[in-house]
C-alpha positions, 0 to 999 in steps of 0.5 A: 355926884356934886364932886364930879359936877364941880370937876366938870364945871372947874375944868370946862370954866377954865377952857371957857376963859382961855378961849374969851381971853384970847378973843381979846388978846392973842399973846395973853390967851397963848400964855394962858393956854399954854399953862399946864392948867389941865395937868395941874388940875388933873394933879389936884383932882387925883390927889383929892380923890386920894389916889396913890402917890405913883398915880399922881407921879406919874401922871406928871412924868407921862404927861411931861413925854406927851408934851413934846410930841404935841409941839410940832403941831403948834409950830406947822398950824399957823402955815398950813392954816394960811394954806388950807383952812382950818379943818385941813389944817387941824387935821393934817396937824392931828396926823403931825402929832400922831406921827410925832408921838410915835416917833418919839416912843420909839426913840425913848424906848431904848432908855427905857421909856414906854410911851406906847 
């Protein structure tokens, strides 16, 4: 039980500093948020728990896939915040990044990637 308290409280502190840094410093509180932290974190997580390699493979090369659909949604924020506000906005980009991952499963499947 303490291993999973300290999973909760390292993951939820490095969430805590990115959002503290950015009130401070957009650049910086971009740069850190962009990390891959939660992955890398993920990746240390699984491989203490000592899960298989593939496991933690794959947890990388799916989360590499997962990535690129994610990035539209960054770009479209800033303008259509500006329009609608922030709930709009984080839900018309919600709808972007769905809209997007599927495309994107269905446009790696002939290569024999399975996103979906």
């Amino acid at each position: 039980m303490s291993w999973i308290i300290t999973k909760y409280l390292t993951t939820a502190l490095v969430v805590v500093i990115i959002s503290e840094v950015a009130k401070r410093n957009d650049k910086l509180g971009g740069l850190i948020g962009a990390l891959p932290l939660v992955t890398i974190m993920a990746l240390f997580w699984l491989y203490f728990e000592r899960q298989s390699d593939e496991k933690i493979a794959n947890h990388a090369w799916y989360t590499f896939w997962y990535v690129i659909p994610t990035l539209p949604m960054f770009l479209a924020f800033p303008f259509i915040y500006k329009v609608t506000g922030f709930w709009l906005s984080l839900i018309i980009c919600i709808a972007i990044t769905g809209l997007s991952f599927v495309l994107l499963a269905f446009i790696v499947k002939p290569f024999g990637i399975n996103l979906l």
